[in-house]
Structure formats: C-alpha cells, structure tokens
C-alpha positions as CSV (number, residue, x, y, z in Angstrom):
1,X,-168.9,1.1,-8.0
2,X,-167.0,-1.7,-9.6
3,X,-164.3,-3.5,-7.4
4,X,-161.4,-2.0,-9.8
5,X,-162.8,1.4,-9.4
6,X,-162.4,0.9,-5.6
7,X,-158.9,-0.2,-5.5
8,X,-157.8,2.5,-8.2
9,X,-158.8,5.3,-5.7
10,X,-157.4,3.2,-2.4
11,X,-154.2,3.3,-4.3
12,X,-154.2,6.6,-5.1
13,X,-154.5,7.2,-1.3
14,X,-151.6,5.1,-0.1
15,X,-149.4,6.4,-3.2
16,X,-150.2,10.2,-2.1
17,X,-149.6,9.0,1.3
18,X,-146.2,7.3,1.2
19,X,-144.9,10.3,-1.4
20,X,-146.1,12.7,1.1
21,X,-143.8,10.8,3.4
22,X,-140.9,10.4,1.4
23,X,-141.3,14.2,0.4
24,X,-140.7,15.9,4.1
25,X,-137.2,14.1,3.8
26,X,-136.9,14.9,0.4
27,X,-137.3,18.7,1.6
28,X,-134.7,18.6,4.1
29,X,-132.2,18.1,1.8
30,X,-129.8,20.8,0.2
31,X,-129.9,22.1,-3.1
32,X,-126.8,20.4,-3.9
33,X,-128.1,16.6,-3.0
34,X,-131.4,17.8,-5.1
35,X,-129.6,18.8,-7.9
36,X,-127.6,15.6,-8.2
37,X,-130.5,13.5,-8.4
38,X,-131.6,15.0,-10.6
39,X,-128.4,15.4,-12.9
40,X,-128.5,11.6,-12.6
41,X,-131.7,11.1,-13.8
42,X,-130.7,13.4,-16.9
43,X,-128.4,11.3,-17.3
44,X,-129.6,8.1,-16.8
45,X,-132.5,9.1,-19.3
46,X,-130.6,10.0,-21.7
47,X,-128.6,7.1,-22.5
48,X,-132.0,5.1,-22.4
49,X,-134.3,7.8,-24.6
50,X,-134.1,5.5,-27.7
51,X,-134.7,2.1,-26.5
52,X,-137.7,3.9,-24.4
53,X,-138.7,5.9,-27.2
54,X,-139.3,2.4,-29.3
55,X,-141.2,0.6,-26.4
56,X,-143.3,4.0,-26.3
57,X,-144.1,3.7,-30.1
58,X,-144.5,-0.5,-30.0
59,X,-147.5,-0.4,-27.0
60,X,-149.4,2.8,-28.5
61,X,-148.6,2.8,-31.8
62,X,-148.3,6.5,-32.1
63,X,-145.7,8.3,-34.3
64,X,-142.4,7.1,-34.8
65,X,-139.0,6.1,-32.6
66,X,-137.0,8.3,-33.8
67,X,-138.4,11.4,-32.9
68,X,-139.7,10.2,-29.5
69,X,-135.9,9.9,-28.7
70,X,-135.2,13.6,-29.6
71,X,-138.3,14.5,-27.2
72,X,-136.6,12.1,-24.7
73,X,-133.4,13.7,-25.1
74,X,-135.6,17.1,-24.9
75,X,-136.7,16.1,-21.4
76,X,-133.7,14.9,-20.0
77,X,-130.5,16.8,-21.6
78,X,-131.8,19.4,-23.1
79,X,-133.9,20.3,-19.9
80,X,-131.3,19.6,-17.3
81,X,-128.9,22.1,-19.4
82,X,-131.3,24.6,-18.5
83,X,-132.6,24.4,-15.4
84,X,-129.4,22.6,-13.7
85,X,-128.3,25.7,-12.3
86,X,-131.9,27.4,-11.4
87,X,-131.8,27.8,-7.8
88,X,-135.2,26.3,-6.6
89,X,-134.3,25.2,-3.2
90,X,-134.5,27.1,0.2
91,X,-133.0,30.6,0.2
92,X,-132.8,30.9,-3.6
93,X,-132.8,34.8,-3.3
94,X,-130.8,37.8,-1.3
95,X,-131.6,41.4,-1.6
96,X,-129.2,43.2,0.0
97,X,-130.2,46.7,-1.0
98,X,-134.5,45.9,-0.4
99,X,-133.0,43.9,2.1
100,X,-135.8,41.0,1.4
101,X,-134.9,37.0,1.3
102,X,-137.1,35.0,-1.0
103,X,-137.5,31.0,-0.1
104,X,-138.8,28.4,-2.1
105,X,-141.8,26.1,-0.8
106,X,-142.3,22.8,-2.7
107,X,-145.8,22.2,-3.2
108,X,-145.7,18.8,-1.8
109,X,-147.2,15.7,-3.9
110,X,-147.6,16.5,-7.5
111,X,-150.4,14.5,-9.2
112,X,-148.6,13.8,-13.0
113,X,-151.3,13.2,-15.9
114,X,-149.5,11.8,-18.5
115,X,-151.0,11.4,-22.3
116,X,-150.5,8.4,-24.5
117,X,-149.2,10.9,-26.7
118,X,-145.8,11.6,-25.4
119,X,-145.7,8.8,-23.0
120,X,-142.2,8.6,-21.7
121,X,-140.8,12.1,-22.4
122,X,-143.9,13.2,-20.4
123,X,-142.6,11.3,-17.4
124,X,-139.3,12.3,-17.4
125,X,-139.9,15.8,-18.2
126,X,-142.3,16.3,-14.9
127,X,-140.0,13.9,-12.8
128,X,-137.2,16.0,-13.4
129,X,-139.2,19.5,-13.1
130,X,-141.1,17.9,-9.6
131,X,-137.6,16.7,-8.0
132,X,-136.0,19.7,-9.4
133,X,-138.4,21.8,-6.8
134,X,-138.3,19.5,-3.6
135,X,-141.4,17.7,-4.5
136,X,-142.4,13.9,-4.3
137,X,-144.6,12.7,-7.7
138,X,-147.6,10.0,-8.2
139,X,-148.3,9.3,-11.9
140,X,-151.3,8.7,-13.6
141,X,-150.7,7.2,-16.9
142,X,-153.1,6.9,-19.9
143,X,-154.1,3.4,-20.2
144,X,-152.9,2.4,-22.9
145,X,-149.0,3.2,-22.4
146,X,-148.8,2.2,-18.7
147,X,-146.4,-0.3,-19.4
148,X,-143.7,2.8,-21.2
149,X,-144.5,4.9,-18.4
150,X,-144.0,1.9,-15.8
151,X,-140.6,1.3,-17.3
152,X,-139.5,4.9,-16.7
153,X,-140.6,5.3,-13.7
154,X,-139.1,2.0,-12.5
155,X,-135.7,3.2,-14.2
156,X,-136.5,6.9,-11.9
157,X,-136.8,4.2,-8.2
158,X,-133.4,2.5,-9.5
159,X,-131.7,6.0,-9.4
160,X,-133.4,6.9,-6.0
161,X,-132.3,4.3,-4.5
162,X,-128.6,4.3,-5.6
163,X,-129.0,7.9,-3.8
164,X,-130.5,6.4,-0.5
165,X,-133.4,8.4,-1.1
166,X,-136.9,6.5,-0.8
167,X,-138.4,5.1,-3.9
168,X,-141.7,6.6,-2.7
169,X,-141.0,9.8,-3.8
170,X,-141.9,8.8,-7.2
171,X,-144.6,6.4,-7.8
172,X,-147.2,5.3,-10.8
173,X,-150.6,4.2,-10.1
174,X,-151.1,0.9,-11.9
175,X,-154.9,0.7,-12.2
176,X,-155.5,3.7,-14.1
177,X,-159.4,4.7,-13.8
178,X,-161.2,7.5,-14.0
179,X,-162.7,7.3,-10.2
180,X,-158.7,6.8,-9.2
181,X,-157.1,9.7,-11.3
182,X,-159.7,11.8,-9.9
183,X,-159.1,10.7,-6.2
184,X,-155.1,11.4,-6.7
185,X,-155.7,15.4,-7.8
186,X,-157.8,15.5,-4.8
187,X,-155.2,13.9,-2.4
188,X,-152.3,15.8,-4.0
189,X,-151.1,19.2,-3.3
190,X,-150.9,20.4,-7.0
191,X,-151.7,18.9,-9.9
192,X,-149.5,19.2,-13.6
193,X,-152.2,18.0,-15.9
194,X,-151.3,17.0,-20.1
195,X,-153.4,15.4,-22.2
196,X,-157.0,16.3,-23.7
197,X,-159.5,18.9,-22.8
198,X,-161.9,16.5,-20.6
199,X,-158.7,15.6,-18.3
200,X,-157.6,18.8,-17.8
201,X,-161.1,20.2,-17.3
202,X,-161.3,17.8,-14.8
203,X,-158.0,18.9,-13.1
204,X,-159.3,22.6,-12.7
205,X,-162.2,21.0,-11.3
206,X,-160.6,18.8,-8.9
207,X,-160.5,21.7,-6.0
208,X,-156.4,20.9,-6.2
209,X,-154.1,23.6,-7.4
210,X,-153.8,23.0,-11.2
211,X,-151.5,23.8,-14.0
212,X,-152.9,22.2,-17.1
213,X,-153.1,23.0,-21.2
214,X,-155.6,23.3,-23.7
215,X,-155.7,22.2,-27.2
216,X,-153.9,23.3,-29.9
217,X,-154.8,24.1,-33.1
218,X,-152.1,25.7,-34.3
219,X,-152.3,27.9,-37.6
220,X,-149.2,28.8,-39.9
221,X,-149.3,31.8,-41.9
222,X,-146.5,32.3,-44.8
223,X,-146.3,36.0,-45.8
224,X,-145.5,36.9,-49.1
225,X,-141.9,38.2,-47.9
226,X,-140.7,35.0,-46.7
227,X,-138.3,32.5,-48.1
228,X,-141.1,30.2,-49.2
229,X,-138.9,27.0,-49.7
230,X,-137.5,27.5,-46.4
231,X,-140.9,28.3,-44.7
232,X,-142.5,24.9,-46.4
233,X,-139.3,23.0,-45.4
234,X,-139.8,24.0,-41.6
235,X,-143.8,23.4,-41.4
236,X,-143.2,20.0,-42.7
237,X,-140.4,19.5,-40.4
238,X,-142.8,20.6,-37.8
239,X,-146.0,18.6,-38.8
240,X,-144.6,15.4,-39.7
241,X,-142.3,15.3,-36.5
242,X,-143.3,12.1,-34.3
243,X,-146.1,11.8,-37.3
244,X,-148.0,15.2,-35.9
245,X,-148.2,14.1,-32.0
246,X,-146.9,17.3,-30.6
247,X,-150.2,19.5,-29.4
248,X,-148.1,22.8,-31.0
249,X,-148.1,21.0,-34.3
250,X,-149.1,23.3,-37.4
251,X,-152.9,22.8,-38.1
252,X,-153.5,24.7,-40.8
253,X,-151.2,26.6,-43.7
254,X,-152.5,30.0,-44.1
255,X,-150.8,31.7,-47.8
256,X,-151.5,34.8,-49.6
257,X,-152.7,34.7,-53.5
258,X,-149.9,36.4,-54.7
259,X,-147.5,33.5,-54.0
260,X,-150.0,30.5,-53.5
261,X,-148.8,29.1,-56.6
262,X,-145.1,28.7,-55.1
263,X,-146.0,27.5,-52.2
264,X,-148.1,24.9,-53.6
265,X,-144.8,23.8,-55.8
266,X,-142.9,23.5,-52.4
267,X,-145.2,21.8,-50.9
268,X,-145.3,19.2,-53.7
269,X,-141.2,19.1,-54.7
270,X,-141.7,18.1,-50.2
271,X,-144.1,15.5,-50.4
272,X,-147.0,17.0,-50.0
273,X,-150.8,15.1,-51.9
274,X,-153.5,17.6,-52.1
275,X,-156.7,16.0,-51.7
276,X,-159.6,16.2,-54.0
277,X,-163.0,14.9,-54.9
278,X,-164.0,11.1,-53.5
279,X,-160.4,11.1,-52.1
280,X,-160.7,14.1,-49.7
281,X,-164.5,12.9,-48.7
282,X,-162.8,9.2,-48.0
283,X,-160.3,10.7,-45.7
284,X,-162.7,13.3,-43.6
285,X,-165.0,10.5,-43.3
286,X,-162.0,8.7,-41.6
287,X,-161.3,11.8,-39.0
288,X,-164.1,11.8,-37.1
289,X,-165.0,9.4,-34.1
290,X,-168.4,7.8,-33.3
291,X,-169.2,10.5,-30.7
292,X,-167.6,13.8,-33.2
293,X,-164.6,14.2,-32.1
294,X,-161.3,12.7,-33.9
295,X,-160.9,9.6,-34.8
296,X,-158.2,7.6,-32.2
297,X,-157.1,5.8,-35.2
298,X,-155.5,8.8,-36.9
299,X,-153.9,10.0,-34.4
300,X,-150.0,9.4,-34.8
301,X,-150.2,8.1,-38.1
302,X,-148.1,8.4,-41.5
303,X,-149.6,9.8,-44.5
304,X,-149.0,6.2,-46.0
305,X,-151.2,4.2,-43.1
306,X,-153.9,6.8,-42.9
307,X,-154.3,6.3,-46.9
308,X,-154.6,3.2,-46.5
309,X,-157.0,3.6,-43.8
310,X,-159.4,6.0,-46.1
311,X,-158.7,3.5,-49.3
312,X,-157.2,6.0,-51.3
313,X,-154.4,5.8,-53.6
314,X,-151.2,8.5,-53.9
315,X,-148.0,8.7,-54.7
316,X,-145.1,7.0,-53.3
317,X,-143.0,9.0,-50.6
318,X,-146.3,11.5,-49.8
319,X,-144.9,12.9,-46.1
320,X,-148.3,14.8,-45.3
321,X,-152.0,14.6,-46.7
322,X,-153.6,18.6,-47.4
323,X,-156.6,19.6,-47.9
324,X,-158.2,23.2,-49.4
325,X,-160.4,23.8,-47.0
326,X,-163.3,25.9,-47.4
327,X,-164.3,27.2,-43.7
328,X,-163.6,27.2,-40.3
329,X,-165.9,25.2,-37.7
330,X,-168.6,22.4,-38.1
331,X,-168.9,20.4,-41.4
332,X,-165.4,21.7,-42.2
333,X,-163.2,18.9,-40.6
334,X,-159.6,20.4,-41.7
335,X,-160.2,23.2,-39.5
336,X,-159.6,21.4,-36.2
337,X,-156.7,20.2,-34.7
338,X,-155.3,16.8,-36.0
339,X,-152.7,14.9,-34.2
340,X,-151.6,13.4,-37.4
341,X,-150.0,13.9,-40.8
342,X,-153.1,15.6,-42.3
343,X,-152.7,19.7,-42.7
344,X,-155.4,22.2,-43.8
345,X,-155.1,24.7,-46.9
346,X,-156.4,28.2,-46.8
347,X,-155.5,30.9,-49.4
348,X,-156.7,34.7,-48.8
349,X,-156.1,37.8,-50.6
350,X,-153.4,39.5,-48.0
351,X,-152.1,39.7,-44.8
352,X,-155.0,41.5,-42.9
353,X,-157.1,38.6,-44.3
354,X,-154.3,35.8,-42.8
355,X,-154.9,37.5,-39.2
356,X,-158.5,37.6,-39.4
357,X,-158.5,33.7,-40.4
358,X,-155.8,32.5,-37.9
359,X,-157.2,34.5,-35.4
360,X,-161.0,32.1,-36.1
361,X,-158.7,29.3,-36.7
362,X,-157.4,29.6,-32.7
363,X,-161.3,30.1,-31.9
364,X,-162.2,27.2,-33.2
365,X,-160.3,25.3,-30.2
366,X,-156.9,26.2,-29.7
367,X,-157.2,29.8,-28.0
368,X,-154.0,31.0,-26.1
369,X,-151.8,28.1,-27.4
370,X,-149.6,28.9,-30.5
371,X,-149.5,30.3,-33.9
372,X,-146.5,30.2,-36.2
373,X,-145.6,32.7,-38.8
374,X,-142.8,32.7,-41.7
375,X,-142.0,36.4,-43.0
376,X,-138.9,38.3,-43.2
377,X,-141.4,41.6,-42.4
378,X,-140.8,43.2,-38.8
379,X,-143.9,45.2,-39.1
380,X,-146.2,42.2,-40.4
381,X,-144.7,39.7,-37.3
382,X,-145.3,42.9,-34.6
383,X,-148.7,43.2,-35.8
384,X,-149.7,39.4,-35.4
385,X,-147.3,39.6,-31.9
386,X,-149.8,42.1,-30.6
387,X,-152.9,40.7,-32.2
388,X,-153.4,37.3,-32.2
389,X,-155.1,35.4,-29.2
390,X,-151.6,33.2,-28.5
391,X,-149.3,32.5,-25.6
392,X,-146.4,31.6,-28.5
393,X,-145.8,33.5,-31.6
394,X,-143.0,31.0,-33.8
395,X,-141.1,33.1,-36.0
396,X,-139.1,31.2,-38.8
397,X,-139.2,28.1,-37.4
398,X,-141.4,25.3,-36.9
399,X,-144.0,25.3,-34.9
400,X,-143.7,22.1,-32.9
401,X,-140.3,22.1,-32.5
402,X,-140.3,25.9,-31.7
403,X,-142.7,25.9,-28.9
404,X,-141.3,23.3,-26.9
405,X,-137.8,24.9,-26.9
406,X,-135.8,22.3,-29.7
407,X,-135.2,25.2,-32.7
408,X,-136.1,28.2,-30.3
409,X,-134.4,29.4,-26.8
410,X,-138.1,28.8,-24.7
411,X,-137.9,26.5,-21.9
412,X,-137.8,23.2,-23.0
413,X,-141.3,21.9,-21.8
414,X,-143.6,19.2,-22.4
415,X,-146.6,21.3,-20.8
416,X,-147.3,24.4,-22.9
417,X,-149.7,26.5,-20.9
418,X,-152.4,28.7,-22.7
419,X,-152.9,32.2,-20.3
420,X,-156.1,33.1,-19.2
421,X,-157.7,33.1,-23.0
422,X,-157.4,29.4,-23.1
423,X,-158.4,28.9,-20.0
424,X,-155.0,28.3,-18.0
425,X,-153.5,29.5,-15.0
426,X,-150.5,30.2,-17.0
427,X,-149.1,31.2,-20.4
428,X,-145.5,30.2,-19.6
429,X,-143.9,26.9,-20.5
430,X,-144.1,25.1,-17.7
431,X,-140.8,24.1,-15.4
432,X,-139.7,24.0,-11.8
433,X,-140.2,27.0,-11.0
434,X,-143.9,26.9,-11.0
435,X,-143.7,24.0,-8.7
436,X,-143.3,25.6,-5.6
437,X,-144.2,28.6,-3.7
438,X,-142.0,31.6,-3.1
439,X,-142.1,32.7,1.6
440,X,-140.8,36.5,1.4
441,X,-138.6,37.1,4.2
442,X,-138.5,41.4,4.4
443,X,-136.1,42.8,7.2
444,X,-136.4,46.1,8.6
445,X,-134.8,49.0,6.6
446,X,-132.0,48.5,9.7
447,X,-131.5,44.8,10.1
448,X,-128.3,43.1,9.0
449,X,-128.4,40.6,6.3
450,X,-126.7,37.5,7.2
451,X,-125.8,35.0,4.1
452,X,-125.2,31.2,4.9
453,X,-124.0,28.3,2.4
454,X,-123.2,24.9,2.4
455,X,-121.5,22.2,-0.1
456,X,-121.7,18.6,-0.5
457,X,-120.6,16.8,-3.2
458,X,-121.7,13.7,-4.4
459,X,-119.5,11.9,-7.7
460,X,-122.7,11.6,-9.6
461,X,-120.3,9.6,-12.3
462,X,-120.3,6.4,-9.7
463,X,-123.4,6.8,-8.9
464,X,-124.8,6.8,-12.9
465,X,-122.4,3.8,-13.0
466,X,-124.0,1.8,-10.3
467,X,-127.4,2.8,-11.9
468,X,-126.1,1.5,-15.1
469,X,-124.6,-2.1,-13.8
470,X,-128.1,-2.7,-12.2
471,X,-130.4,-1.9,-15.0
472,X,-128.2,-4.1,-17.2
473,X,-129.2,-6.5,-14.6
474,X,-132.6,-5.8,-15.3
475,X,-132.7,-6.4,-18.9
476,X,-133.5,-1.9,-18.9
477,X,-130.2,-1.5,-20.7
478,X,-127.8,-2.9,-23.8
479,X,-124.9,-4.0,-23.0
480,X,-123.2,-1.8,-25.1
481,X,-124.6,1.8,-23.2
C-alpha cells in the first residue's frame, strides 16, 4: 500500500479520535449553548455563501456562482429557520398522560461524504444538521474541491472557537483516498453519505450505520391540463439551476400528443435547441466516459460549453440542449440521468402511457428518488402519488428546487434519501433528527412526572461579530460584510 494510502487512513483514526473527544463535551452541553452554535454558524454562513459559492465554482468548475449561493443560503438560513427551534437535545419529549419521556442520543462522530457537486453547501448543511444533534463531524471531501470544503470548514473552527468549544469537533481529512474514506466510516459511529452510487454503496457496506442516496433520474411529466407555459417555465428553472448539478434535477420531459406541439413552442420561445441528425450523434458521443458511464466533462456545464465540446453549432442564448429520445436503457443515452444542461424528449399517446414510461424511466437508475409532474388534475396527480416508485412527487413546481425544500415546504436538505426501493434506509429528507437516537423513559401508570429546565443565554450578535473581525483578518471576508 502506497505511503499516502497509509497516512490517509492514520488520519482518519486520529480525526475520529479527537472528534470523539471533543464530542462527550459537546454532549454535556444544553440545548441552549447547542443551539447558539449553531445559529452562528447560520449566520456566519450566510454572509459568506457568495464569495464561497465562487471559490466552489473556480476549483471544480461545476455550474455557476450564482446559484451555489442560493444552495448556500439553502443550508445555512433557510435550514436554520426550520430546524432552530426542533428540540434535539436531552429530554426533547414529556408525556404526561402515557406518562413516557423520550431523550435524544447523538450518534457520536458522523463520517461526512461530500460530492464535488455541491461542495460547500454540502458542508454546511451536514455541519449544521451534526451540531444541531450533539454530534462531532470528520469530513471527507471529493478531491477535487478540498480546498472549498477546507475553507468552510476552517470558517466552522473560527466559530467554535469564539464559543470555547474545541475545534475538534469538526474536522476534514486532507488526504482524501479511497483506503482513508473507507477507514473513517469504519471508525465513525454513523455515516451521512452524498455523492455517487459507488461511494454510497460503499457506506452501506462499511459495517457503520449509514444514511446515504441513490441516483436520480428524475422524469417530468406535463399533462394535457396544465398551464404549459408555466410548467416549461419551471422545468427549465429546475434543469438549468447551478447548470443541472442538483441530483433531483428533471431528466427527462414526458408530454402527451395532444399538446406536444405547445410544448415544443415553449420550449423554444425558453431557449430550448432540439437535437437532430450529426448534431444529436456529436453530443451522445460526448456523454459517455471511457468506462460507460457519463462523461465528467459534462457534468455542470452550459448548453453553450457542452456545444462547443460536441462541435456543434446553435443558436445564440440556447439555456438547455433536448433530445427526442427513442427508448429507455442501453444505446439510448438521454434516458439516464445527466448532471448537465442536456434533457430527454418523450411524447406518448396519454396519461396511462406517461406513468408506464416514468415509471421505466426511475428503473433505469433513479428508483425511490423523485418524479415531478405539472397538471391542474387531482385525480391524474393521486394516481401517479400512489403509483410511481418515488420518495417525492413535485407538483407544480420544479423539480430541483422542489425536492430540496427552495419552492416547496420539505425540509430543506442536501441528502435526499430514496426508501427501501432505492436502496436507502430512508425516504425522508434528511436533517437532525435522524442523527441521533431516541432512550424511551416509560414510568409506571402511578409515578409522578417531574419537569426540569434550564436557560442560558449567550448574545450570539458579539459572538458573530468577533467571528467576523477575525475572518477579515484572515483574508475569509470583504471588508464590506
């Protein structure tokens, strides 16, 4: 074994060690102190989502600032809005009539797999949900946006330490290896994987607790009762956010004959280039990777750059590159998921044909993620609600935007779980409170219940101050924030 693989899983050890440490202090604390933090981490985080939203986009060169500061803002104010008043800490439960306490039990160390995808959101997102629930975190970034991820999680110590709370609670591994990642979800005490089916495969085989995703290839019906303009004006909102990088991103369009034509006119009037001919075998020659599976070059990419890529000419201001597809499965590339601005085209006769397509569309590698549809028909939506093999039905909205909680009331989440179709131990969005254990205290029918509080308050404005005035010291911060 190579001298890097070595010291990648030795400092997987001593990181799982030390946060282990720093955790059982962590624990003691009240669920006032643990809130706080982790208020001033949502704050901190979000006065620095754009400038680490660009530094995200310049190392991997996936998608696009703009929107990688609206998931920023999704994992740190968005998400602390929500959970900021979820008990999650000791007694978070009283019974009075069953006369049964529930107490929550951090799960200890959680082991963080973090995709190149959504580098820094990622981080934040699972820093906030970990601390949120007692626990220490070690990350594991992808390799090729360790330097994004370092920032953040170097941003995260600063805060800690403000707090007087050790910096080892949170840590990053900084020679990211296969042999070390795989170490750290043995050492830890749960592991919140994200990122591709290998890694989390791994992660349910690591003999570690898991909570982890699978792909998703996401199909979009539009029923011939929708508003077709405004269902063409969401998918594209949803499919060309952060250039198609969001794993709930539409996949496929699925239409109905009797209003293909108008959709296809929306889809145009929205920038839309349907592929034909030499141009559509130039681009699926560009999608697939040496070993069959998609191209890493696509991935993240405007419709302009991957045309450029295929050497194919179209129109100026073309948002998203669509091809008719024919099929579903091998030799028909469109039918797979594509983390990019490329979309697949089906048109069937009705509505009974859309399910029976979107339900082979999910087979073919996105089973128990999400499905979007657009129709202003209750039955039509119950139907699909109760038939397709999804954890997420989007109704009306887009469907990468939806799932994660921006244009819908789910939990705002970064890890999308898949239910026991896709091969997940859960089909909720992911958050706190699956990051700790719940100890059932039951009294006899005859006991006396006895209720117990405490309150200390902390000015979290001086504190995000003092956090502030350093990072400006560190160069982390404009003057101007």
């Amino acid at each position: 074994m190579a001298d890097k693989d070595l010291a990648s899983i030795q400092e997987a050890r001593d990181l799982v060690r030390k946060a282990r440490v720093a955790q059982c202090d962590f624990a003691k604390l009240s669920q006032e102190k643990v809130d706080q933090v982790v208020q001033a981490i949502a704050k901190v985080m979000t006065a620095m989502a754009e400038d680490l939203a660009k530094l995200a986009v310049e190392e991997t060169g996936y998608g696009n600032w703009e929107d990688k500061k609206q998931k920023n803002l999704l994992a740190s104010e968005k998400l602390y809005q929500r959970i900021h008043a979820v008990k999650t800490v000791g007694v978070i439960a009283e019974d009075r009539e069953q006369k049964i306490d529930k107490i929550a039990v951090p799960a200890g160390v959680v082991a963080a797999l973090i995709p190149s995808t959504n580098p820094t959101s990622t981080t934040i997102y699972k820093a906030m949900i970990a601390l949120k629930a007692g626990n220490g975190v070690v990350f594991s970034p992808h390799p090729t946006a360790t330097k994004c991820i370092g920032k953040t999680v170097a941003i995260i110590h600063q805060i800690l330490k403000e707090m007087h709370i050790s910096e080892e609670l949170v840590s990053m591994t900084t020679m990211p290896t296969l042999e070390g990642t795989g170490e750290l979800m043995r050492q830890a005490d749960l592991i919140l994987a994200t990122g591709g089916p290998g890694m989390v495969k791994a992660a349910y085989s690591s003999g570690t607790p898991a909570l982890g995703v699978g792909p998703g290839n996401v199909p979009v019906f539009i029923e011939k009762s929708a508003d077709v303009q405004a269902a063409v004006k969401r998918i594209m909102a949803g499919k060309t956010f952060d250039y198609g990088t969001v794993c709930s991103s539409e996949q496929a369009l699925v239409t109905e004959e009797s209003i293909v034509a108008e959709v296809k006119k929306s889809m145009l009037i929205e920038g839309c280039y349907f592929l034909e001919g030499a141009a559509a075998d130039k681009v699926k020659g560009l999608m697939t990777g040496p070993r069959g599976s998609m191209n890493p070059a696509i991935v993240g990419q405007p419709a302009s750059v991957l045309a450029q890529m295929a050497g194919i000419e179209i129109p100026a201001g073309t948002r998203l590159l669509v091809y008719e597809e024919q099929g579903v499965g091998s030799g028909y590339p469109f039918s797979y998921e594509k983390l990019t601005c490329l979309l697949g085209f089906y048109t069937v006769p009705d509505w009974q044909s859309a399910g029976e397509l979107c339900t082979r569309l999910l087979q073919n590698g996105g089973l128990g993620h999400s499905m979007a549809i657009h129709s202003n028909n209750e039955d039509i939506i119950r139907h699909f609600a109760l038939s397709q093999p999804v954890s997420r039905l989007l109704v009306n909205t887009p469907s990468s935007l939806g799932a994660v909680g921006v244009t819908t009331n789910l939990d705002p989440s970064l890890t999308l779980g898949c239910g026991f179709v896709g091969g997940s131990s859960t089909s909720d969005n992911v958050g706190g409170q699956h990051l700790f254990n719940i100890r059932y205290v039951a009294r006899g029918l005859d006991s006396p219940v006895v209720q117990k509080s405490d309150n200390n308050e902390v000015d979290i404005e001086a504190i995000t101050q003092m956090v502030y005035e350093q990072l400006k010291k560190m160069n982390y911060v404009p003057e101007n924030v």
